[in-house]
N, C-alpha and C positions, 0 to 999 in steps of 0.2 A: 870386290871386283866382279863377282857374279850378277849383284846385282845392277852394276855398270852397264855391265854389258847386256841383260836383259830391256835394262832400259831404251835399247833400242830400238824403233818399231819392227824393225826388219828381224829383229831376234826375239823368236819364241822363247827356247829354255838356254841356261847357259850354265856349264857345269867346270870348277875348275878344282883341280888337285895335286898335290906334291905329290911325288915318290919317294921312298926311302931311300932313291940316290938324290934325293932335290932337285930331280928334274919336275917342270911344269908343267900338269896335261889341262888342255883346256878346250871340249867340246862343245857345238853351237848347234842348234837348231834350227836353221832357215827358217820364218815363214812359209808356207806355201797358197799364193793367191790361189781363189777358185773366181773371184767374181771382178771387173773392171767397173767401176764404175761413173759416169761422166754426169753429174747431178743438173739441175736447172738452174745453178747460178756459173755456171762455167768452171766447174773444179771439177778435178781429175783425182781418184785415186783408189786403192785396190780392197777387196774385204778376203780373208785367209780361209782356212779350211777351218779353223774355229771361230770364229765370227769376228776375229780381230782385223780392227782398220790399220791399213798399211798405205803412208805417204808412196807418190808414186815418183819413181825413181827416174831421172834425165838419161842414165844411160842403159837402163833396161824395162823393156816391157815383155811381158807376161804373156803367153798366149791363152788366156783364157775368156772365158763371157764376157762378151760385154753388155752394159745396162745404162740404159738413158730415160729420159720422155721428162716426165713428172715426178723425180726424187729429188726433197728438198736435204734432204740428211747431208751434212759437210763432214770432212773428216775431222774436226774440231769441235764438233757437236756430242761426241762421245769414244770413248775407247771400243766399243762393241758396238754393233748394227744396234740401232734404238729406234727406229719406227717401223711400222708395220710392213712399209713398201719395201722398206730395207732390208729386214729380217725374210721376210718373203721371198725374196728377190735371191739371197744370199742362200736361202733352203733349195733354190729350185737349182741354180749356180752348183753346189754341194752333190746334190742330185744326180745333177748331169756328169759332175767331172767322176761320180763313181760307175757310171755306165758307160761303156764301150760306145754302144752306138748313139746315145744321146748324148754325148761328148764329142763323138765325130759331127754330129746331125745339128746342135741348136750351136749359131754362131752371135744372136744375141737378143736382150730381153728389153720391152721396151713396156713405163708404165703409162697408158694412155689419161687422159684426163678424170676418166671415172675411175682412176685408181685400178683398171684390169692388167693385169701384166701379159704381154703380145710375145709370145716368141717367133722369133725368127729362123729357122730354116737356113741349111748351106745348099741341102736341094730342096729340088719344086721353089715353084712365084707361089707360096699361099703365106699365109702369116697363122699362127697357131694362137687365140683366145684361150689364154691358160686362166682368169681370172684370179684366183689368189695362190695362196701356196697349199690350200685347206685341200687333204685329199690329193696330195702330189703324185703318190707311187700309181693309185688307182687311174690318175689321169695319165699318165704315161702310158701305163698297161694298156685302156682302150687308143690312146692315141697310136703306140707300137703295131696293136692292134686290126686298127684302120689304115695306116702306112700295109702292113704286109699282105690282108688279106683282100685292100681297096684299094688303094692306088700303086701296086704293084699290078695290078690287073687293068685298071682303068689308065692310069697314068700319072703323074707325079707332079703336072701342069694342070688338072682339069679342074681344079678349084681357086678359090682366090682368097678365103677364109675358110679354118675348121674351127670351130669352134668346143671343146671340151671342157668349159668350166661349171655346164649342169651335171646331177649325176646321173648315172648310168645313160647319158646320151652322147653322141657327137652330133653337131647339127655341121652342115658345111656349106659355103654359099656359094655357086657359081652363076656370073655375071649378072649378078643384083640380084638374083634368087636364092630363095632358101628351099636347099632338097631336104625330101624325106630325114629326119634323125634315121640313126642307126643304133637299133639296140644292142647292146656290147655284152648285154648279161648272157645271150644264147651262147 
């Protein structure tokens, strides 16, 4: 029966046991999505907090990341995230849902055609060049970074790209210009 009910996508562990009065206990483990994702052939559906693909459900939806652009991966392609954009995509998702304020802050990730992954922002008009997943923590930290000690001064609309996927830079573009990088190791 355990493993019945394992078999479900939506159920992670599934544990069942008698008592010595013959009574039946039988505990379940939800899934929990961290990432939505809506691939390039029109399919919908969710990746979990362990990299497990979870069909996506008619009468509920998930509040968490969502991810589009350029991901070919279907939910039928594999039981775990299998390609690069995916597995990527799914670390940065994981990332965010364990951080308070990048949880509140990226509402969702998009992969552009050279394969860069773009986050998106719930505040400020900029879009955030995250590039891969290589080096996540580090790029958060300069991005946190540049949010508190730079557009919390300057403003939170004065750009229209940041871009953070070299290291130790942010470079940031306003209205078609590229400003000075900003070195983040001082």
């Amino acid at each position: 029966m355990e493993a019945d009910l394992e078999a479900n996508p939506f159920v992670e562990e599934a544990d069942i046991s008698v008592d010595l009065g013959g009574r039946m206990r039988i505990k379940v483990l939800q899934r929990s999505p961290v990432l939505h994702v809506f691939n390039n052939k029109g399919q919908s559906y969710y990746v979990s907090k362990n990299g497990f693909k979870i069909p996506r459900n008619e009468a509920y939806t998930a509040r968490v990341i969502a991810a589009n652009g350029n991901i070919s991966e279907s939910l039928t392609d594999s039981s775990f995230a299998k390609t690069k954009a995916l597995n990527d995509l799914y670390h940065i998702a994981l990332y965010c849902s364990k951080d308070k304020f990048w949880d509140a802050q990226i509402e969702q990730l998009y992969v552009d055609n050279y394969n860069d992954i773009l986050l998106i922002p719930k505040v400020g008009n900029h879009t955030i060049v995250f590039g891969s997943a290589e080096g996540l923590e580090d790029k958060f930290t300069r991005l946190k970074e540049f949010y508190f000690k730079g557009l919390n001064n300057i403003g939170w609309n004065k750009y229209k790209s940041i871009n953070v996927k070299y290291d130790n830079q942010i470079v940031a573009e306003k209205d078609g210009l590229f400003i000075t990088p900003v070195d983040t190791a001082k």
